[in-house]
C-alpha positions in Angstrom: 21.6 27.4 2.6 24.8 28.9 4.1 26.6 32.5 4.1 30.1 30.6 3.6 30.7 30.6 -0.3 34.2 27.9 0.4 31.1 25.3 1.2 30.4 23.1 -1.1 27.8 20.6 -0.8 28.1 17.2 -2.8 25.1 14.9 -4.3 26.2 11.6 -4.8 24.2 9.0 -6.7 25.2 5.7 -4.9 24.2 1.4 -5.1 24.9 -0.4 -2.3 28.3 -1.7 -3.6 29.8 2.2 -3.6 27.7 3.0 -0.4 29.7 0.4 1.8 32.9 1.2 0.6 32.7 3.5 3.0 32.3 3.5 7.1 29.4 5.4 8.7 28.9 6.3 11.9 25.5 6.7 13.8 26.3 9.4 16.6 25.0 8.5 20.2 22.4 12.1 19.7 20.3 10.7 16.7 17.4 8.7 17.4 18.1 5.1 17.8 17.3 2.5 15.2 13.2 2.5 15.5 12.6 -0.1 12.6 10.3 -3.2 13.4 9.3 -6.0 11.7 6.7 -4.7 9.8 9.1 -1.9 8.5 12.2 -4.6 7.5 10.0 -7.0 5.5 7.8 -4.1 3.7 11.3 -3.3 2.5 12.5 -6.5 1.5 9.0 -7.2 0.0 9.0 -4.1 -2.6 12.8 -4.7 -3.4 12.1 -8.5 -4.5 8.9 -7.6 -6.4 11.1 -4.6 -8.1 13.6 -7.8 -8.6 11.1 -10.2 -9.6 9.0 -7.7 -12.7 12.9 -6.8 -13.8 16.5 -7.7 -12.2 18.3 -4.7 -14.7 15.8 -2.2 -13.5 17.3 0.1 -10.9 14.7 0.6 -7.4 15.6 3.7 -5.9 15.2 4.0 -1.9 15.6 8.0 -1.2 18.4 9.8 0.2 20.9 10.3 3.1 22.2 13.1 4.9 25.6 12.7 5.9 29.0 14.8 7.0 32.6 13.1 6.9 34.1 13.5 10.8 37.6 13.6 11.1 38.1 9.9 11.5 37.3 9.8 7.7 34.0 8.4 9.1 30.4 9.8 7.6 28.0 10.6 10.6 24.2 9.7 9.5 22.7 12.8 9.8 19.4 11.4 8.0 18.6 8.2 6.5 20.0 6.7 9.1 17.2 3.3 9.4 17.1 2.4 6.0 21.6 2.4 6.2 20.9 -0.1 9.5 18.9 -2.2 7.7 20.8 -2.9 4.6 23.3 -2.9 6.6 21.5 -5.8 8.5 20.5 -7.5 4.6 24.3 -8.0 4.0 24.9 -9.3 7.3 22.2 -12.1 7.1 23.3 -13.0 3.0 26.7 -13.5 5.0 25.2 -15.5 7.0 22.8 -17.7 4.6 26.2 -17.6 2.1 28.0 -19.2 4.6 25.6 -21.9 5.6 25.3 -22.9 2.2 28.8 -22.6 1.0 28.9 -19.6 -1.1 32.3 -17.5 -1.1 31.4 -14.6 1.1 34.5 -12.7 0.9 32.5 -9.5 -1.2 30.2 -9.5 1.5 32.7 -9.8 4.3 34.5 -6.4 2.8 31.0 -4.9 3.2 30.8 -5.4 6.9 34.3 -4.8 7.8 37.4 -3.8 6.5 40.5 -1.8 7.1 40.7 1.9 7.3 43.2 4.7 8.7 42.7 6.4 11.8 43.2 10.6 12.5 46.6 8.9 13.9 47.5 6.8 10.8 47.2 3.6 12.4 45.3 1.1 10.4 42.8 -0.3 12.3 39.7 -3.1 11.6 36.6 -1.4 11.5 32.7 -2.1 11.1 31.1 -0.2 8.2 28.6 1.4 10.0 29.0 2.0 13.8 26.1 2.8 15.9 27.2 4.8 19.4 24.0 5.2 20.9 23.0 3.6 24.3 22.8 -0.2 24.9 23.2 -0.9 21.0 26.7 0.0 20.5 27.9 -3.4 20.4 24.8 -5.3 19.1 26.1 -5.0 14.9 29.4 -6.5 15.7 27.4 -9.5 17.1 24.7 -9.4 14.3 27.8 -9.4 11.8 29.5 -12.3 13.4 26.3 -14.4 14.2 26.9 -14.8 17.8 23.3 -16.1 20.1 21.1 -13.7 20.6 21.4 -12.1 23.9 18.6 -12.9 26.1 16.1 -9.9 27.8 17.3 -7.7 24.7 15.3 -4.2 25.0 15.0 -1.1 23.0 16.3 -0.7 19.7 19.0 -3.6 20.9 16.0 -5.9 20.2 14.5 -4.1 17.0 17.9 -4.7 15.2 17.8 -8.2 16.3 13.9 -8.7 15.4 14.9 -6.9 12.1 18.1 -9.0 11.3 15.9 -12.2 12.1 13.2 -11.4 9.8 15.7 -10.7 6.8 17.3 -14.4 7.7 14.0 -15.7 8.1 12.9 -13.7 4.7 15.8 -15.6 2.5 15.3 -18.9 3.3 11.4 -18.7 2.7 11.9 -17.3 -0.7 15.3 -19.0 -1.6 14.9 -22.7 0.2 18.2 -24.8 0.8 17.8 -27.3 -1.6 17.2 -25.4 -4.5 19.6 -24.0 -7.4 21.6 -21.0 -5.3 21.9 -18.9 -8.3 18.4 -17.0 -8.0 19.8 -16.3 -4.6 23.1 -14.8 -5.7 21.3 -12.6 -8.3 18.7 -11.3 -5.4 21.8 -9.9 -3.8 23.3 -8.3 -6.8 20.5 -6.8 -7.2 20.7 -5.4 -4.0 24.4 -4.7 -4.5 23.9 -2.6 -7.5 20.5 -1.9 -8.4 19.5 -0.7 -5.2 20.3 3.2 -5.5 19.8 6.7 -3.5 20.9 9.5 -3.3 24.1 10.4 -0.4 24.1 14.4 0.1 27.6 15.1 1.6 28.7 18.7 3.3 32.0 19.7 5.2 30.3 21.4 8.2 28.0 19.3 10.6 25.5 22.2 11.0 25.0 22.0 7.2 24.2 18.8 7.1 21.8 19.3 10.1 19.9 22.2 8.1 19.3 20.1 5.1 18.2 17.6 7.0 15.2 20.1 8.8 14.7 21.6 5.1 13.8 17.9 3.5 11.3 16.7 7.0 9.8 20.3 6.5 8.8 20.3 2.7 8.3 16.8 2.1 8.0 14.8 -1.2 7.2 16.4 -4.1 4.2 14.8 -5.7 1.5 12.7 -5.0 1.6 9.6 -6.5 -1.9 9.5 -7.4 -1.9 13.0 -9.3 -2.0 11.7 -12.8 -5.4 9.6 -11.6 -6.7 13.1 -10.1 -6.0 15.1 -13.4 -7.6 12.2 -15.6 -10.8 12.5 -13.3 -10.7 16.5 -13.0 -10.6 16.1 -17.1 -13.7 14.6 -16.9 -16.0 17.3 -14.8 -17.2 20.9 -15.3 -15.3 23.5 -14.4 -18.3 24.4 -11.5 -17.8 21.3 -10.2 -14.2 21.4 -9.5 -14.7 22.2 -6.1 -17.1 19.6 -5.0 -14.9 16.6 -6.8 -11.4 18.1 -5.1 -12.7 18.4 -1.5 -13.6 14.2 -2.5 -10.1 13.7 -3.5 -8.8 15.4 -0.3 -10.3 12.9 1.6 -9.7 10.3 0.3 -5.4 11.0 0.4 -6.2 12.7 3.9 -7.5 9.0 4.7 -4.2 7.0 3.0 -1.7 9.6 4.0 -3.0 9.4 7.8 -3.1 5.8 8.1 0.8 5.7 6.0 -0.5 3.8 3.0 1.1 4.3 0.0 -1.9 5.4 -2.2 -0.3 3.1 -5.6 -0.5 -0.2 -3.1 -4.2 0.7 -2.4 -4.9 1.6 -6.0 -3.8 -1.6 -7.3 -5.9 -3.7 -4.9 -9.0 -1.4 -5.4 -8.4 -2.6 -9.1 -7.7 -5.9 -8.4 -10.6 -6.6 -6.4 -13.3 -4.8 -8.0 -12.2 -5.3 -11.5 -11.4 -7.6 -14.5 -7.4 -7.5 -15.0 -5.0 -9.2 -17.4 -1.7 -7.9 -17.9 0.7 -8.6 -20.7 2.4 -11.4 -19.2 -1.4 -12.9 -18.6 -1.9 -12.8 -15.2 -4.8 -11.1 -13.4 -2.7 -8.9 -11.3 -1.4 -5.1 -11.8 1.8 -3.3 -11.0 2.3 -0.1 -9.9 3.8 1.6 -12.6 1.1 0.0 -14.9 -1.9 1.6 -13.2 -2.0 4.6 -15.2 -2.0 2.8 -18.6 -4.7 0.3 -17.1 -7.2 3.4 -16.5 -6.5 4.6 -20.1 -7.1 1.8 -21.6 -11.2 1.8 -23.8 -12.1 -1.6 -22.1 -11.1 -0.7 -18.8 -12.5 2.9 -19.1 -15.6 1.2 -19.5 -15.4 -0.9 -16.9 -14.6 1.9 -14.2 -17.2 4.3 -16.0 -15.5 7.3 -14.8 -15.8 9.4 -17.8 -19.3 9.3 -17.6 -19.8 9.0 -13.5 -16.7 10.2 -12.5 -18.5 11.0 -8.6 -19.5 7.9 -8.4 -16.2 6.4 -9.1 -14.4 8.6 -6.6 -17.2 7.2 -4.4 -16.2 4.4 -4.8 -12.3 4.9 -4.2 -13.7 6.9 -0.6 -15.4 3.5 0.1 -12.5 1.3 -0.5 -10.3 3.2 1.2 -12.2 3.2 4.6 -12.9 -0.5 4.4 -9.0 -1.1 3.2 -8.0 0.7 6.1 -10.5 -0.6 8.7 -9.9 -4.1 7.5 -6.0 -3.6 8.0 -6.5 -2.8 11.7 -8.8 -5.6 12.5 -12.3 -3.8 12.2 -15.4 -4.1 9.9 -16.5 -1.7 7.7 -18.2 0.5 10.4 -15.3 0.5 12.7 -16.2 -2.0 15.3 -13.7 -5.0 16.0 -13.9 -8.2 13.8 -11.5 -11.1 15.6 -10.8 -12.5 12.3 -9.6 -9.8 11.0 -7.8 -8.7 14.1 -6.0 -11.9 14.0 -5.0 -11.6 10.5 -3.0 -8.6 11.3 -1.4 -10.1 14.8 -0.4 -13.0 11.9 0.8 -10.6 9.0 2.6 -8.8 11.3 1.4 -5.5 10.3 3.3 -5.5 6.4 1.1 -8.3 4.9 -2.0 -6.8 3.1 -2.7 -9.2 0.4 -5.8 -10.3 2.0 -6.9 -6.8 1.5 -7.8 -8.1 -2.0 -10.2 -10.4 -1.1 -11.8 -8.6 2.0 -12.6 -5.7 -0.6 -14.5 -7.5 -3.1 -16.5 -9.2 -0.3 -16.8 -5.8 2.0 -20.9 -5.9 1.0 -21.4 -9.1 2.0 -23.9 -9.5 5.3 -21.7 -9.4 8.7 -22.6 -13.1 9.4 -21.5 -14.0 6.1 -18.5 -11.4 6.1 -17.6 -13.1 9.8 -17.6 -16.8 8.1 -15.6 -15.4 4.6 -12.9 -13.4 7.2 -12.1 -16.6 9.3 -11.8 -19.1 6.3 -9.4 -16.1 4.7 -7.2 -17.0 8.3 -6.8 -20.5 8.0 -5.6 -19.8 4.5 -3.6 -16.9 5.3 -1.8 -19.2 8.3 -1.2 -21.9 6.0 -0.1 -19.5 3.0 2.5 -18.6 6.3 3.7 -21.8 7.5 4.3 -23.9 4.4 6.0 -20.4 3.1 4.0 -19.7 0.0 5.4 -17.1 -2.4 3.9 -13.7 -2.0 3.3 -13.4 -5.7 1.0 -16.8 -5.6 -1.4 -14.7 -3.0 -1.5 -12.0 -5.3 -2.6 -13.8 -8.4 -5.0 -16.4 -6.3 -6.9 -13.7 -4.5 -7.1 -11.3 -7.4 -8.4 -14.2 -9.7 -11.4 -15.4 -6.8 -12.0 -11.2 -5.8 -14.1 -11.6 -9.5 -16.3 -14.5 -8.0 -16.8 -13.2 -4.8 -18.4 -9.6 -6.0 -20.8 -12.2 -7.6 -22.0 -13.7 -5.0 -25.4 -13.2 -3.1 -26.4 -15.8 -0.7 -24.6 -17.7 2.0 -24.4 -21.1 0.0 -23.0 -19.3 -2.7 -20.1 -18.3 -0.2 -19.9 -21.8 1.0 -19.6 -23.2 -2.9 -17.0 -20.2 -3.1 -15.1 -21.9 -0.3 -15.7 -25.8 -0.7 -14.1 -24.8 -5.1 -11.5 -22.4 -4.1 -10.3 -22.3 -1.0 -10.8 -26.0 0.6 -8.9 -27.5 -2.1 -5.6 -25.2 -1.8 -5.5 -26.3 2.3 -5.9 -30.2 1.3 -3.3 -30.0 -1.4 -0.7 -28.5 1.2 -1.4 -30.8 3.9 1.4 -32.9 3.8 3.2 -29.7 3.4 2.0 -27.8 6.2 2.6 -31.3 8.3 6.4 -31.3 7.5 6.5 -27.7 7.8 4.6 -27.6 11.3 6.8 -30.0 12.7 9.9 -28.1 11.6 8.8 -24.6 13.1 11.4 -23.5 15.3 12.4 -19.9 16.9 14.6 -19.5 13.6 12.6 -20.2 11.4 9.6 -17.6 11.6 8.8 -14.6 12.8 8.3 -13.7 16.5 5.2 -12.2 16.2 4.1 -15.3 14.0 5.3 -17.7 16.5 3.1 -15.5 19.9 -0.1 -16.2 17.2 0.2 -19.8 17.0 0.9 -19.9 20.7 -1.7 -17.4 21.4 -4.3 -19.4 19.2 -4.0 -22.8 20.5 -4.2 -21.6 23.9 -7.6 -19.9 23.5 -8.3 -22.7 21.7 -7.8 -25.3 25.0 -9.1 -22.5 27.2 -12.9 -22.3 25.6 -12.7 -25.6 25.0 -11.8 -26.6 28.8 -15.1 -24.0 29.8 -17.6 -24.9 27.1 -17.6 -21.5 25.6 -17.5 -21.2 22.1 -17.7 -16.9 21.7 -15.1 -15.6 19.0 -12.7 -13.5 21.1 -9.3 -11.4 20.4 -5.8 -12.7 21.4 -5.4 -9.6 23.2 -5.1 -11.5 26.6 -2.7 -14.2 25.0 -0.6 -11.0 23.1 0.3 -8.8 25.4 3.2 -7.3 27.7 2.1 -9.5 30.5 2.3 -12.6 29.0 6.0 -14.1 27.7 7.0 -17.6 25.5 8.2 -19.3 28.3 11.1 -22.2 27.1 10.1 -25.4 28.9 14.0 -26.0 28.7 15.6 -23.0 29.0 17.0 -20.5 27.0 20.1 -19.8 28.9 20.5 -23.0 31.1 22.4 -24.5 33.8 25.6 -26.1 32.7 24.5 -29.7 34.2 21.4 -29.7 32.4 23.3 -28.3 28.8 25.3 -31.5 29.5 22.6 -33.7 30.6 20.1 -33.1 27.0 23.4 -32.8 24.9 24.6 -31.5 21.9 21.2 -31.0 20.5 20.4 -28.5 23.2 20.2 -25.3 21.1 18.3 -27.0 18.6 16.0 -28.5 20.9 14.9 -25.1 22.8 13.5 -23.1 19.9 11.6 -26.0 18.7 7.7 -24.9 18.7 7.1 -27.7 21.0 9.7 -26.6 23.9 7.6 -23.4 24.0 4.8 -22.3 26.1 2.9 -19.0 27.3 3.1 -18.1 30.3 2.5 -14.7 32.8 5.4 -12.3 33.5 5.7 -12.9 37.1 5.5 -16.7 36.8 8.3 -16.4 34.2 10.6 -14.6 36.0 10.2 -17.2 38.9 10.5 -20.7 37.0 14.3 -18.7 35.6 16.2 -21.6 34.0 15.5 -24.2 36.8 15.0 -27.9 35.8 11.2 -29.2 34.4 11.2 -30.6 37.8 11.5 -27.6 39.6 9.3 -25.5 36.9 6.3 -27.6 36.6 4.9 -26.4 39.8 4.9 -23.3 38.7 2.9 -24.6 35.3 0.4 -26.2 37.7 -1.0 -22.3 38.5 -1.1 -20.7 35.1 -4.7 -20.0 34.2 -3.5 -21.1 30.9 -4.5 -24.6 30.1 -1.8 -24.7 27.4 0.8 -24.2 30.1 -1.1 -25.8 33.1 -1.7 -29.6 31.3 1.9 -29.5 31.0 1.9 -30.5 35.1 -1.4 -32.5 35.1 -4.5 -32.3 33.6 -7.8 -31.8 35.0 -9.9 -34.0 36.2 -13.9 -32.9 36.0 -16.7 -35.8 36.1 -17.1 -38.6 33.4 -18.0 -36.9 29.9 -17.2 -33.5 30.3 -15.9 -30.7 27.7 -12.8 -31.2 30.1 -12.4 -34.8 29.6 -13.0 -34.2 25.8 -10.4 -31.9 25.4 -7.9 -34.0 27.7 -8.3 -36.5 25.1 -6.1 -33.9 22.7 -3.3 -33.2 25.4 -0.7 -35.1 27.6 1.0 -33.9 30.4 4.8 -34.4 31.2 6.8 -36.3 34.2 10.3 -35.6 32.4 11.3 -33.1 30.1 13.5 -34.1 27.2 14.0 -34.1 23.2 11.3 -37.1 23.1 8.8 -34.8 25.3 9.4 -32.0 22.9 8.8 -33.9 20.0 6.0 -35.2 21.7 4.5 -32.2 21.9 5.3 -30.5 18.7 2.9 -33.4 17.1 0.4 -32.8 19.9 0.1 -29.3 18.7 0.3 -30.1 15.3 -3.3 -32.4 15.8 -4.7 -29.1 17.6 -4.0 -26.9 14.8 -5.9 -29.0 12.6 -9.0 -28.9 14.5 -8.0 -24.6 15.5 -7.4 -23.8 11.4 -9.4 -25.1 9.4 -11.8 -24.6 6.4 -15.7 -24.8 7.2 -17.7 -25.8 4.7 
């Protein structure tokens, strides 16, 4: 790797705890922080279900790159977005810690601490220090929970989307009024099970070449191999060929799409299979798919010793639909708006519904259209009352078992009326409370553009009479902002005039609205009074009844639907409140289960 026989390059095999007693350094040449959402809670979601199966059991994450500068200081040479985002995890348990009074001085050393500069002065330091363009400043306000900056761009709003989500992530899994201690032992799992590997070399340009020598040869081995050598056991040796040009595509199909083949095998089991594992619960873990093929009862059931074609068939056809029905389409590739609003809900890491969809991928499109939207209602209030992931997992795995059963449309409908209907009516009181408590802070972004974006297709078909099943792609896009009614960064006067509750009362769900670009940036942070006139020209109803609403003959759809809204003279914490239970009655009528 290098002609210089002084350089010695050290593997160190670190957790968390060891990996911030250190300070890193993201020089202002490496890419900038590129992590979304989706990215940040696909993380947090494998390290709890690691932390759920067994807290002693050590989840490794991969390896860094990194060389020590002369400050003492390691410069992230590779591995630099999954150090960010821990880095952002500790931040936001300081955070939660602190709002629920937990001592936070071990994570406090993990953020900051004292170190000696090349001059010898001790100086106050961040553990990790990114210098790249319009983020170099951003962790320091992360780490001391300072507002969110408004008009954020760039990897300056990734960070803050990311940090959000981990905030938002720990309260839905850890609530506020429960025991703290499951919470504590979530983050020393973190703190020490978490482990990877940290290569360390003296000379930069070492450090550089190991980083092109691990992008250029990859992995190692696939995870699926030891399924592809219990199937290749079960051919002739003519028909080798044939049955490895099948497996090709089939990982050509996962590995383009960047689905880890062991997530897809477990769903393809749970949704076309009988499962019971040995703490008796229909789902299946990762490292217990191989002993799940093995087994007589489930060789069986797969029949792959005897039609092993036909199951790798079958694995092809899974696949395709898994990944079609991911990205919003049906099985032949065309857009379904169910599905496409599933993913603008999941956010692009939730794929338990993938479960479901499998075992019902056969079913006629009418009847597939009908199973899809009944699966977003559920989905949306699975989201807003903050069910536990695992609950998904084991409802949808258990009904994946009736649905491959079914064969008619009624039979669907029974499906429904038994299994899904009564889930939504036991969490109604739930999802009320929950509803009225959805604020900025308290779910996702993305999440919050959906139920904005839903409702105001909702009043906009309803206002025309047109009743087509449509995307949110005119709702969700670049063009169109959430526009705060009261505004995000306002006028002193009116801060003084709404009062202390102000911040609280501006990410409330009913303070928000959709509205164009242009329009946004001329109502600025004026008064309601000033704004509404503004409101009165958006072709969004949702934004435009806020001024006035229409007025079209005696019995009209338009009169109907005015029924359901209220427009606004004033604008103040009753209005808001107001209007969070006005959209609370529409999202009853928008999501809700058809039978």
């Amino acid at each position: 790797m290098t002609n210089n026989a002084n350089i010695q390059i050290q593997f160190n095999y670190l957790d968390v705890e060891n990996c911030f007693k250190n300070f890193y350094v993201v020089p202002e040449y490496q890419r900038e922080y590129v992590w979304t959402e989706i990215q940040i809670n696909q993380l947090l979601d494998d390290i709890f279900e690691e932390f759920d199966f067994n807290p002693n059991k050590e989840y490794f994450i991969g390896s860094t790159v990194v060389f020590k500068n002369n400050d003492g200081f390691y410069e992230l040479i590779d591995g630099q977005q999954r150090t960010t985002s821990i880095f952002l995890i500790i931040c936001a348990f300081k955070q939660i810690y602190k709002e629920r009074e937990i001592d936070t001085d071990t994570i406090e050393r993990m953020i900051k601490d004292k170190t000696v500069n090349s001059l010898g002065d001790s100086v106050d330091c961040y553990k990790l220090e990114l210098q790249y363009k319009d983020s170099s400043d951003v962790l320091s306000k992360i780490a001391n929970n300072l507002e969110r900056p408004e008009n954020l761009k760039g990897s300056a709003e990734r960070l803050y989307n990311s940090y959000e989500s981990v905030i938002n992530f720990l309260k839905n899994k850890f609530k506020e009024d429960e025991d703290p201690i499951l919470l504590k032992k979530f983050f020393v799992y973190i703190y020490r099970k978490l482990k990877f590997i940290q290569i360390e070399t003296p000379e930069i340009n070492d450090a550089l070449k190991i980083f092109e020598t691990i992008n250029e040869r990859g992995v190692g081995l696939n995870p699926m191999d030891l399924l592809k050598n219990l199937l290749f056991r079960q051919v002739d040796r003519n028909d080798f060929n044939s049955l490895k040009d099948k497996w090709k595509t089939l990982i050509k199909i996962l590995e383009k799409n960047n689905e880890k083949p062991l997530r897809f095998l477990r769903y393809f089991i749970m949704s076309n299979y009988k499962v019971n594992n040995q703490r008796g619960e229909e789902i299946i873990r990762e490292e217990e798919i191989y002993k799940w093929f093995i087994k007589p009862e489930n060789i069986a059931q797969c029949n792959y010793e005897k039609k092993p074609f036909e199951f790798v068939e079958l694995l092809l056809e899974n696949a395709n639909c898994y990944i079609n029905f991911f990205k919003g389409l049906n099985k032949d590739g065309s857009k379904n708006v169910y599905l496409d609003n599933i993913s603008k809900l999941g956010g692009g890491a939730f794929k338990q519904h993938l479960i479901l969809l499998l075992a019902g991928r056969n079913l006629p499109q009418d009847q597939f259209n009908y199973f899809a939207k009944q699966i977003e209602t559920l989905v949306f209030y699975y989201f807003i009352t903050k069910e536990q992931t695992k609950e998904f997992e084991r409802n949808f795995s258990k009904w994946a078992k009736s649905i491959l059963k079914i064969t008619s449309q009624q039979e669907l409908i029974n499906f429904v009326r038994e299994n899904i209907a009564p889930v939504i009516d036991a969490k109604e009181n739930e999802y009320k409370v929950a509803f009225l408590e959805t604020r900025q802070n308290n779910l996702q972004q993305y999440r919050i553009r959906y139920i904005l974006a839903k409702i105001a297709q909702y009043l906009d078909q309803e206002r025309l009479g047109t009743y087509i099943p449509q995307v949110l792609d005119n709702y969700i896009t670049k063009g169109v902002e959430i526009e705060h009614i009261l505004p995000f960064n306002p006028a002193q006067e009116l801060r003084v005039e709404i009062g202390e509750e102000y911040d609280d009362l501006k990410i409330r769900l009913g303070n928000l609205t959709l509205l164009e670009k242009t329009m946004n940036i001329v109502v600025s942070n004026d008064f309601y009074s000033k704004k509404v006139n503004e409101y009165a020209k958006s072709p969004f109803y949702l934004s435009k009844s806020l001024s006035g609403l229409d007025n079209i003959g005696v019995n009209s759809s338009v009169t109907r639907l005015n029924q359901k809204l209220k427009s606004f003279e004033t604008w103040n914490k009753e209005s808001i409140i107001e209007r969070q239970n006005m959209l609370l009655d529409l999202s009853k009528d928008i999501w809700k289960i058809e039978v």
